[in-house]
C-alpha angles and dihedrals in degrees: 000000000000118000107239156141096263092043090051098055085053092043082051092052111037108252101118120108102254083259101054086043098058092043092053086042088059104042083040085062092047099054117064086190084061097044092046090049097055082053092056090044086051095055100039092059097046094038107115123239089014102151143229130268107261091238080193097055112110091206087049092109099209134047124204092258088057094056089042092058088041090062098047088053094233093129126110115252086245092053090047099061087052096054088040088053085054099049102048083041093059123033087204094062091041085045090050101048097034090052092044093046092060091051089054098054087045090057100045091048097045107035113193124231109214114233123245090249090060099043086054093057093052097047091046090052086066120065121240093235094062096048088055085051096048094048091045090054098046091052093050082049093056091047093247113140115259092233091055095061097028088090093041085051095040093051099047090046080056089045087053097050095043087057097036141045109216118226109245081228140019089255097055084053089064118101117256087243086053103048121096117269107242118238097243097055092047089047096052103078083052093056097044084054101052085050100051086047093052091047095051094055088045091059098050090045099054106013130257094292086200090075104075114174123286086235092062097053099054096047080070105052113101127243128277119264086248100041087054081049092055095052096049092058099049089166100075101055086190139103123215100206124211106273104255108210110227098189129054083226102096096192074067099055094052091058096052103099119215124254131203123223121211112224127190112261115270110242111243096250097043124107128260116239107240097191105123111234112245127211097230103229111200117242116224114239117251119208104264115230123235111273110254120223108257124220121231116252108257117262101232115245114213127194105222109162106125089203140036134041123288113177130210124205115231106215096197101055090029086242147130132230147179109269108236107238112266090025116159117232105225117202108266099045138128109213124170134190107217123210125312098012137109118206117205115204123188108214111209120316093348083296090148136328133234127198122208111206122203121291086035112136110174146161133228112238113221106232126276141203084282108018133062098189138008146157142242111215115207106170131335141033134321126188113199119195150171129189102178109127120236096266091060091025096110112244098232092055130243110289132193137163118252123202138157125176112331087337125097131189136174117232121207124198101206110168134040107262096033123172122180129157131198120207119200121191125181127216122249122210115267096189141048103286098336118168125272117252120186096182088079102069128115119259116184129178121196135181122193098177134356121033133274133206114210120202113191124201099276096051100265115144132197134180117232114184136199113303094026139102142188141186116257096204123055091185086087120164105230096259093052103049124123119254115291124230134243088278091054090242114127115272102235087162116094116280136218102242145183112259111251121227100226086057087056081050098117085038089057134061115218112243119270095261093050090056089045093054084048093060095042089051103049098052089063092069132087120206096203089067129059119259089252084067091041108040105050103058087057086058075080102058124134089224109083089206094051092048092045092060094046086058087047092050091044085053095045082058096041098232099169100177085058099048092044088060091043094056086050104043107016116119097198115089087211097051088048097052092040085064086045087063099033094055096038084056090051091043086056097049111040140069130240099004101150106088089047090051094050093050103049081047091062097050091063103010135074121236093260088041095049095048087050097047087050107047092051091039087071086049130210138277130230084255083065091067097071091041098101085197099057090038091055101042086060092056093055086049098056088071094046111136093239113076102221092055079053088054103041091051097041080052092054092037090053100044096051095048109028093227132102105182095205093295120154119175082213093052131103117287101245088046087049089050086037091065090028092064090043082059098049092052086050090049093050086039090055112030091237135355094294114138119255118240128239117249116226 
């Protein structure tokens, strides 16, 4: 049996003999053309708003009669090739005659019997006249004598009409769903509608008439059966009230006698009270239960900057996304402003605004007994600021509640103009896996104008006025302590400072060619996926700029498989430090890294590659410069074949000694030996890396 279009729509639909069924399913398995048309044949009935054939077209190739004939397998072989050609050329003709195919085959199986319904509404659409007539005609036709039908006619016609009622007219005979709508009935929702709109304008216009005042109302009541008493006896211008019991002992009650109280006499046009008199039943006191502390209600937080990327953290998938403009921040979220972005949030009614620079990653606090809104501030910068004028600045200050990590502050706005900034840095590691502590970040408060009053967890407060700044946290590594004082203790008292530029950041407009990356950067990304699908492609940027901002943003977001590859493959300098610092931030901060470092290594580095990335990943302390072995072992990396070992070792070289000796890890060759030699001979000289002291 041939393979072909008419033999596979059988073989589709089940009409081949079994054997001509088991021989089409193996040369259908043989032939990749014939199981990839069945595929087609598959989608193109079930594709959606696939039309019909234009039956009126005179370029439409095939007409119905064509396909029906098709179907029935009447046509010549010659004819059949043509209308084959048609159907694998167009997917509306193959979606007609293999659709039509299958209903075919459904009919003919499965044969439907009409119901008697049915069956009545078809014989009462004929009159009964021209069904005699029809019978009389086909009997004269047959050569049967008229006489000898003309019961059998007779009694059948009375059968009908026993069964069935016939319609006076033809139109009477329509079904009620085929019959026309009158106008009348189609015009009528149209209608309703238009009155229920003009009397709801009506009654916005002139009031509901049906509220009348309560007053009125009243002044119509009648009069209380006592009350009617009372005015019928003028005499006695006195009323006995109900006896009101004033124990819960009714023996008591029964004692108390009543008293009458005298009352002026009522003028004769003045009004009758018509407030019932009610007997006043003691209730008995139920314990009170202590007072709770109330929370505040929550000042809202509104996302108004009209350009730039700010990202929210959705708890539920573990991803970030683009926050949509005029978004509310609800208490509870993680939010971050990626490079080189500045987020403007309007806290309350205008009641103050914080900006959010670039790097910032932060959380909305939920209110507390004292505070309706605060911040938790991860990493990052965070401008608070308030322009009311004296006269709309609140008298009790602007208050908020101040927290990062495991320590908490109040912050207290206490003067109209205010600026303050709050700088948070994280640790990085300084030893071979060694655990994360974030007490040892670095909190720092400035003011640059106003005055601010700083409330720590104990209750201690503390004024700092305009021009002067203060840690936030005591707990300092020794690298990382505020300046000492004469008498070498720690300065915990505010400090004259040097403005910093990112506090002068709303007085200031970024240069031409910063604007310029933002909006590059911006356009790559795509606000209906998360920021793991957008942000990695642009690591490949041919910008350096552009691809140094993906790898900051994959580091806001701590995506630690992304910045891995781009340590590995990127070929911008500033991408690949910018995952030096992003994962050395993760390392210092989390717990158990090692096993997910170690496998993202694998996937771009070789085994010798890998062991050196990782070890100077975790850093090196001050107590490594006077190792001779480490320092050594960094010498020897700084000529390593693969550029990013070059640059973490040059990091760490150049940090322990305070020299550079004209060394770049993107450098020649010979320039790159040339410094290289110059560090071995400071290393022997010196015993490490340690830095040489001054003589005096």
């Amino acid at each position: 049996m041939r393979l072909t279009l008419r033999t596979l729509l059988a073989y589709l639909d089940d009409l081949l003999e079994p054997s001509e069924t088991k021989e089409i399913g193996e040369k259908i398995k043989n032939s990749k053309e014939a199981t990839d048309l069945i595929a087609h044949i598959q989608e193109v009935i079930r594709r959606r708003r696939l039309t019909a054939p234009d039956i009126d077209h005179p370029e439409a190739g095939l007409d119905s009669n064509t396909v029906a004939e098709y179907l029935n397998n009447v046509l010549s072989p010659e004819q059949i090739v043509d209308v084959e050609k048609v159907f694998l050329e167009s997917d509306v003709h193959l979606a007609e005659v293999a659709a039509t195919q299958q209903i075919m085959t459904l009919v003919l199986s499965e044969p439907i019997e009409p119901s008697q319904e049915s069956l009545e509404r078809m014989y009462a659409l004929v009159p009964s006249a021209n069904k005699q007539t029809t019978t009389e005609s086909t009997s004269v036709k047959n050569g049967q004598p008229v006489s000898s039908l003309a019961g059998e006619s007779s009694e059948r016609i009375d059968q009908a009409q026993t069964t069935v009622t016939q319609p006076n007219s033809f139109e009477e005979g329509i079904p009620e769903y085929l019959k026309q709508t009158p106008l009348w009935r189609r015009l009528l929702p149209y209608g309703a509608a238009v009155g229920i709109t003009l009397l709801w304008i009506a009654l916005l216009i002139y009031g509901n008439p049906f509220l009348k005042p309560a007053s009125d109302h009243i002044d119509s009541l009648p009069s209380p059966p006592n009350r009617q008493l009372a005015q019928k006896q003028p005499q006695n211008n006195r009323v006995i009230p109900p006896v009101v019991p004033q124990k819960n002992d009714i023996s008591h009650q029964k004692k108390t006698p009543q008293k009458t109280i005298k009352q002026k006499p009522e003028k004769a046009h003045s009004k009758i009270s018509l407030v019932p008199v009610i007997a006043q039943i003691p209730i008995p006191v139920l314990p009170v239960a202590p007072p709770q502390n109330q929370l505040m209600p929550v000042t809202p937080l509104q996302y108004t900057s009209n350009s730039g990327l700010l990202l929210r953290r959705d708890n539920k998938k573990d991803e970030w996304y683009v926050m949509p403009r005029r978004a509310m921040i609800h208490p509870g979220e993680t939010i971050a402003s990626p490079q080189p972005f500045a987020s403007s949030i309007k806290v309350g009614d205008d009641l103050c605004q914080m900006t959010i620079l670039g790097q910032t990653t932060l959380s909305s606090l939920p209110s507390t007994e004292t505070t309706s809104w605060g911040v938790s501030l991860l990493e990052g910068r965070l401008l608070i600021q308030t322009e009311r004028e004296k006269e709309a600045f609140p008298q009790e200050g602007i208050t908020l509640r101040l927290a990062s990590h495991q320590d908490y502050w109040q912050l207290k706005l206490t003067s109209p103009k205010t600026v303050c900034g709050i700088e948070i840095i994280l640790p990085q590691p300084t030893g071979l896996e060694e655990k994360p502590s974030l007490n040892l970040y670095r909190a720092q408060l400035y003011v640059s104008s106003g005055s601010v009053q700083l409330t720590d967890s104990k209750g201690k407060t503390m004024n700092v006025a305009s021009g002067f700044s203060i840690p936030l946290v005591k707990d300092f590594s020794v690298k990382m302590q505020p300046p000492e004082n004469k008498k070498g203790k720690v300065n915990n008292t505010p400090l004259l400072f040097t403005l910093p530029e990112w506090l002068e950041f709303n007085k200031t407009n970024p240069s031409s060619t910063l604007r310029n990356y933002a909006i590059l950067f911006e356009k790559k990304f795509d606000v209906d996926h998360s920021v793991a699908l957008n942000v990695p492609p642009i690591v490949s940027n041919s910008r350096p700029r552009i691809s140094e901002l993906a790898v900051q943003c994959l580091a806001l977001t701590r995506n630690v498989p992304a910045m891995v590859q781009a340590l590995a493959q990127s070929e911008h300098e500033e991408a690949r430090l910018a995952a030096i610092i992003g994962l050395r931030t993760w390392l210092g901060t989390t717990a158990d890294t090692s096993q997910l470092l170690h496998k993202e290594l694998e996937k771009y580095l070789i085994k010798d590659e890998r062991d050196a990335v990782y070890r100077l990943l975790w850093g090196y302390s001050q107590d490594d410069a006077t190792d001779e072995a480490t320092a050594n072992q960094l010498i020897l990396w700084l000529s390593n074949k693969h550029v990013a070992i070059r640059e973490l070792a040059f990091i760490y070289v150049q940090q322990l000694s305070g020299r550079e000796f004209n060394y770049r890890p993107l450098g020649s060759t010979s320039q790159r030996n040339s410094a290289i030699r110059r560090w071995k001979s400071y290393v022997e000289k010196n015993e490490g890396l340690q830095q040489q002291k001054l003589k005096k």
